[in-house]
C-alpha positions in Angstrom: 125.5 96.0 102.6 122.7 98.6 101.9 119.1 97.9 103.6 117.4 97.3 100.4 119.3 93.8 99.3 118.6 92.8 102.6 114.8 93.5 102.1 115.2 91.7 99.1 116.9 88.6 100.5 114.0 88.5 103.1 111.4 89.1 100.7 113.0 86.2 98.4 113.2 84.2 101.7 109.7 84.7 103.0 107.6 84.8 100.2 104.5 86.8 100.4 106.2 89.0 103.9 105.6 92.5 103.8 109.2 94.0 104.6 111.1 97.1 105.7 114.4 97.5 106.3 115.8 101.1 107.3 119.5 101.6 108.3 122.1 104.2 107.0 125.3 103.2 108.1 125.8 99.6 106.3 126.3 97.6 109.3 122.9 98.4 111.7 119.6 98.2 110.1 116.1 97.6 111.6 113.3 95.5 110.1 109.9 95.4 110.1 108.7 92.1 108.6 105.2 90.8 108.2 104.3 87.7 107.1 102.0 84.6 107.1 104.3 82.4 108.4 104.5 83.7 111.8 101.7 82.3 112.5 101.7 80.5 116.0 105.6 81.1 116.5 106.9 82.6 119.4 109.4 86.0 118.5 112.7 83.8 118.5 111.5 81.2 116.5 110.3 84.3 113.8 113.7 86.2 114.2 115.2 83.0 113.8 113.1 82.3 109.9 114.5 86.2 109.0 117.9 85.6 110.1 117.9 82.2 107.7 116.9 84.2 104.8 120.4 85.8 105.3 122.4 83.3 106.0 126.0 84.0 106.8 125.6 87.8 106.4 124.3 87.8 110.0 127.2 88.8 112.6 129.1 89.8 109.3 128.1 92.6 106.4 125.5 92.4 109.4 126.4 93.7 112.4 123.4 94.1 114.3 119.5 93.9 112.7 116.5 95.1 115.2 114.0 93.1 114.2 109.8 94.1 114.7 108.0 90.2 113.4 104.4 90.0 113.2 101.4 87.9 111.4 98.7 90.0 109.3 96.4 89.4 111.7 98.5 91.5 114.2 99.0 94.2 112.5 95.4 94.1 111.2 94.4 94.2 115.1 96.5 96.8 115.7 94.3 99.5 113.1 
């Protein structure tokens, strides 16, 4: 597993997220992932919409995935 298909199943999953996924070593990767439908959800329920996007590759080809979630408005507040 490489971090960019797993931007890309994210991105495919989330349409319209803004998504970075940095790891080196195939098995831990962190993500930064940005997207509209965070809205209103508290973290776990936003890791949980990321994790669905990869389905069974989670605890698998995907050992461990640091996640950072947040709406545009967050990170818009945060310049």
């Amino acid at each position: 597993m490489d971090a960019a298909s797993i931007q890309a199943m994210i991105e495919n999953g989330l349409p319209g997220a803004q998504v970075n996924v940095q790891g080196d070593d195939g098995v831990h990767f962190e993500a930064e992932v940005v997207a509209a439908q965070f809205a209103g959800k508290l973290p776990l329920a936003r890791h949980r919409l990321v994790y669905a996007t990869l389905g069974d590759l989670m605890g698998g080809a995907i050992h461990a995935l640091a996640l950072k979630t947040l709406t545009p408005e967050e990170v818009a507040a945060r310049r």
